[in-house]
KOLMI-647264 format. One record per residue (C-alpha): residue in three letters; z, y, x. Coordinates in steps of 0.05 Angstrom, whole numbers, plus 5000, padded with zeros to 4 digits. Last residue first. Example, Ala and Ser with C-alpha at 12.3 -4.5 7.8 and 13.67 -1.06 7.14 Angstrom:
% residues 2
SER514349795273/ALA515649105246/
***
This chain:
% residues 392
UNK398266515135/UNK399166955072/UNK405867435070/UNK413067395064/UNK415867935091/UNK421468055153/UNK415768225204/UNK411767595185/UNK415367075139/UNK411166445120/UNK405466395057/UNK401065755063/UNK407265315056/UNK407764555094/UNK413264805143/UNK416665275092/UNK417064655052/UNK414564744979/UNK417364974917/UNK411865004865/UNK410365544814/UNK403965724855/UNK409665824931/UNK415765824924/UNK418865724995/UNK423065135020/UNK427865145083/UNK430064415103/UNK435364215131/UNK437363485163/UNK442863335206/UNK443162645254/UNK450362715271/UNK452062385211/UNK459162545204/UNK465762185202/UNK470262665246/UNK468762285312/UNK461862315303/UNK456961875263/UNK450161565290/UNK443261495251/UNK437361425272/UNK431561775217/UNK432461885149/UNK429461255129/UNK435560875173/UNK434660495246/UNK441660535268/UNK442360955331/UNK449660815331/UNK455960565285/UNK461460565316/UNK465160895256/UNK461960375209/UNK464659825257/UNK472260135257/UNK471960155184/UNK468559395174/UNK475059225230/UNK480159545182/UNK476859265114/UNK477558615141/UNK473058145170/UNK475157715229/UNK472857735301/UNK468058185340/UNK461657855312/UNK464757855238/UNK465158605255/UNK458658665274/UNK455558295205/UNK459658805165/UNK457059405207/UNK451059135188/UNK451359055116/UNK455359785107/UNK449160195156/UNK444359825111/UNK447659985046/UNK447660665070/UNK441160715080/UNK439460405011/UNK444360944980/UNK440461535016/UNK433161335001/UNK436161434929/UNK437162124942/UNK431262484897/UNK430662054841/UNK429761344855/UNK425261204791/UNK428560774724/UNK426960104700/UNK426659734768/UNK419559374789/UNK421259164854/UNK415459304878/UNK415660004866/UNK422060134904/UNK418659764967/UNK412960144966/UNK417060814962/UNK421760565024/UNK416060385066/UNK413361095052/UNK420161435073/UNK421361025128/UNK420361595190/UNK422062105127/UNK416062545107/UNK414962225051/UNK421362275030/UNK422163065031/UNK427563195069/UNK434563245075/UNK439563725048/UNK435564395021/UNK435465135040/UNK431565694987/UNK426766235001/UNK423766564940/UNK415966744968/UNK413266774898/UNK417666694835/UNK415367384807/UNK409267014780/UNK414466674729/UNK422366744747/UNK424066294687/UNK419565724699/UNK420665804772/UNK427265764767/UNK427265274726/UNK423864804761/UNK428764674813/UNK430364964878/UNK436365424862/UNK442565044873/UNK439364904942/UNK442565584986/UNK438966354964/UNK434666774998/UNK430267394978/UNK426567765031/UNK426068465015/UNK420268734973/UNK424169124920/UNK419569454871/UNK424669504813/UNK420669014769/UNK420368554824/UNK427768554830/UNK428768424754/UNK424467824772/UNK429467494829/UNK435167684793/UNK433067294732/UNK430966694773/UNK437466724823/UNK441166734747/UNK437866154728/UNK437265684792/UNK444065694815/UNK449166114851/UNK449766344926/UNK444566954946/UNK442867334989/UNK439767904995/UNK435268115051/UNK431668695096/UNK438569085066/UNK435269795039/UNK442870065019/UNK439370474957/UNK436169764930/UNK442569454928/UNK445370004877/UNK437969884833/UNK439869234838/UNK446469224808/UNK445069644752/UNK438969214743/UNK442468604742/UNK442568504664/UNK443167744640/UNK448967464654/UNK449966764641/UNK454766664707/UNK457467284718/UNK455667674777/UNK459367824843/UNK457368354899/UNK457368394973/UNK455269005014/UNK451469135083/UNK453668505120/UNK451368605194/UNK446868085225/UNK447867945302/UNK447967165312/UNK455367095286/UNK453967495231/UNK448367105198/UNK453066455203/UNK458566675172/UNK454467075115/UNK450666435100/UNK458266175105/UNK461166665051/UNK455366595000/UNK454665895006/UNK462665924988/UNK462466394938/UNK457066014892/UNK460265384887/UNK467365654876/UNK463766124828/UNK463166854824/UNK455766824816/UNK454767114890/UNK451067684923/UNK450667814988/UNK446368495017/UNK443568315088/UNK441468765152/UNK439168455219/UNK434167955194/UNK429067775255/UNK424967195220/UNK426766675273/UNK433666915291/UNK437567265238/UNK434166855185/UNK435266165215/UNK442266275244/UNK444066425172/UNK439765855142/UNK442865365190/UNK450365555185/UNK448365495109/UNK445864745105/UNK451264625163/UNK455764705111/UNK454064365057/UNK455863635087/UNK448163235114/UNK448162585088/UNK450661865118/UNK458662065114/UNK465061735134/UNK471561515105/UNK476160975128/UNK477661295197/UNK479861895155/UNK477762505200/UNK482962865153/UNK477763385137/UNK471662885116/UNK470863065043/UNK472963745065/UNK464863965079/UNK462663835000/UNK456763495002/UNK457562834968/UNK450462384974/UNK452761705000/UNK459261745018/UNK460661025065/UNK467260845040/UNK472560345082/UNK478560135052/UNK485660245086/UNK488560365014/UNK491060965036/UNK485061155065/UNK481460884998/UNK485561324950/UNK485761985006/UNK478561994993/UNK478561934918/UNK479162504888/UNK475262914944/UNK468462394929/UNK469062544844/UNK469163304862/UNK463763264909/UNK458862864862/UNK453762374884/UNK458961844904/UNK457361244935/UNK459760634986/UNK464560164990/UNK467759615043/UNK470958955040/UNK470658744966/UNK473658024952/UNK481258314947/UNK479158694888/UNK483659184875/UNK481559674918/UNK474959604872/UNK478159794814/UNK482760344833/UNK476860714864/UNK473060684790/UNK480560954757/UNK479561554814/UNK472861694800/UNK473861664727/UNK478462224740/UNK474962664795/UNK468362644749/UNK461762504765/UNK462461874723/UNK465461444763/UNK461460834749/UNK463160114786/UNK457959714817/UNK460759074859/UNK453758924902/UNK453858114934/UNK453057995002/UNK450057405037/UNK452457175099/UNK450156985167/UNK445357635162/UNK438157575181/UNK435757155128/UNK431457715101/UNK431657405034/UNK439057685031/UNK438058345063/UNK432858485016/UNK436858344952/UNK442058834985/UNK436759364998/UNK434459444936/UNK440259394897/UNK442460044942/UNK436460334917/UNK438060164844/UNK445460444849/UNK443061054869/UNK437661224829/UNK442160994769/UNK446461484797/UNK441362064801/UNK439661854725/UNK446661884702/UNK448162594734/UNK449962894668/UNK455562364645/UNK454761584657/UNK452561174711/UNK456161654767/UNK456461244829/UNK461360734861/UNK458560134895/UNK462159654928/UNK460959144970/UNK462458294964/UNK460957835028/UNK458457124998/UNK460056525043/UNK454856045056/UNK458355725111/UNK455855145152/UNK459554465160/UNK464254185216/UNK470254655187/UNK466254975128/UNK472055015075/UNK467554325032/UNK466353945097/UNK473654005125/UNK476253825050/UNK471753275046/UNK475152955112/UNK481753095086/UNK480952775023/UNK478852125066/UNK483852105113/UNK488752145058/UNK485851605027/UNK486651115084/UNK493051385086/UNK494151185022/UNK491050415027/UNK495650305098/UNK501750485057/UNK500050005000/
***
């Protein structure tokens, strides 16, 4: 009897060896996050998002090149700090998911950056621009796009040296938004030899600036600026034509939509706006990445920063597969291997993050409108000769 249950002893434990992988291979399935606003006003962006970083994942796995497969957790935050943080919750939670990526909103990203440092879980943000998102140089959180404020520090820099600004009116929609373009255009612009003639605040839905303008006009800046969004830079921007002012008008990438140039009309021409990124087909994989996205046949389009989410879920996937190289993985070691990560091939070009979190890899680009159209100030027939816009 004893030598009959040993004998099956031996035998259970041989099947448990095969069946955890000791003498056999693993198929394990690594589990990532997603958190992205699937609901609310930026839906479709989300959707974007999430697809994208479908995309990729379903890629990686027929790829082969990976020793595991990995599985996409999607969670919605709404674009809003308290779904955000309930959507943060979830995934910590889940003891299967060792790293996350997302967030499209600022707002939503700030709530829940000290959740998944304390939480020692690593987050990739996707498209969040807001500059504190990375302030506590969180080892857990880093960034693949561009943060808002080198947009500005670039646009200042750029208008004081290449077009030879020395004088500039501000003028900001009194929002948090709005104020703080405003304030590091102005930054920037000062620190390579402008001089801030006069800042003023509108309302947001306001509809009268010639008061204002007329005021502006009498300082002759050779540019306003201005932080707010597309309606009130498109009213301003045509009540300024009216007056016969022909200084350069600049404002940060609330404005480049189609609304302003619907609501601006002819007076629209040779508005100069900065943008994050760049347009995808100009990226080094930004026609691969198109093809690919087609292919797969998914419901909804990209939108404009999906090329974002499938980087990232690159930059999560491999940082995954180092750490497994290095030793176990955790959400501490997939945090340290994010950090390290280095000249990875991405659409937006090779990517590397500092010691802060940040892509070092930064993409601006200045737009002009140009037919009704923006277009990049690179691509544009009209460019900025002695501080006007004028025909190439």
């Amino acid at each position: 009897m004893k030598k009959k249950f040993l004998f099956v002893l031996a035998m259970l434990t041989t099947v448990v060896m095969l069946v955890t992988g000791c003498g056999a291979k693993k198929s394990d399935t690594i589990k990532i996050g997603f958190i992205g606003p699937l609901t609310g006003g930026n839906a479709a962006t989300g959707i974007g998002l999430k697809n994208s970083a479908e995309l990729a994942i379903r890629e990686a796995n027929a790829s082969g090149k990976y020793k595991h497969k990995f599985e996409l957790v999607v969670v919605d935050d709404g674009g809003n700090p308290s779904t955000a943080v309930s959507a943060a919750n979830k995934l910590i939670a889940n003891k299967d998911i060792v790293a996350v990526f997302g967030h499209f909103n600022s707002g939503a990203a700030l709530a829940t950056v000290p959740i998944f440092h304390k939480n020692s879980m690593p987050i990739l943000v996707t498209a969040a621009i807001h500059p504190d998102i990375t302030k506590g140089k969180y080892k857990e959180v880093t960034r693949i796009m561009t943060a808002a404020n080198v947009q500005n520090e670039f646009a200042g820099k750029m208008a004081v040296k290449d077009w030879g600004i020395k004088t500039i009116a501000l003028i900001n929609d009194k929002t948090d938004y709005g104020k703080t373009n405003a304030d590091q255009f102005a930054d920037a612009a000062k620190q390579n030899g402008a001089t801030i003639i006069s800042e003023d605040g509108i309302s947001v839905g306001q509809q009268d600036f010639s008061a204002l303008l007329t005021k502006i006009k009498a300082e002759n800046p050779e540019a306003i600026y201005f932080g707010g969004v597309a309606t009130e830079a498109a009213l301003l921007k045509r009540q300024m034509a009216d007056l016969n002012m022909n200084c350069l008008f600049i404002s940060d990438s609330g404005i480049i939509s189609d609304t302003f140039n619907k609501i601006a009309g002819s007076s629209a021409a040779g508005m100069i706006a900065f943008n994050i990124g760049k347009p995808l087909e100009d990226l080094p994989g930004g026609k691969a990445f198109e093809k690919s996205y087609a292919e797969a046949k998914f419901a909804e389009p990209h939108e404009a920063y999906g090329h974002f989410a499938y980087d990232s879920a690159n930059v999560v996937m491999a940082a995954i597969e180092k750490a497994g190289e290095k030793g176990a993985i955790t959400r501490s070691s997939v945090a340290t291997a994010i950090r390290a990560t280095k000249d990875f091939p991405c659409i937006i070009g090779k990517t590397t993050f500092d010691e802060r979190g940040e892509n070092t890899l930064k993409l601006i680009t200045p737009y002009i409108s140009e037919g009704g159209k923006w277009v990049p100030y690179y691509k544009a027939t009209t460019q900025v000769v002695n501080k006007k816009v004028v025909k190439k």
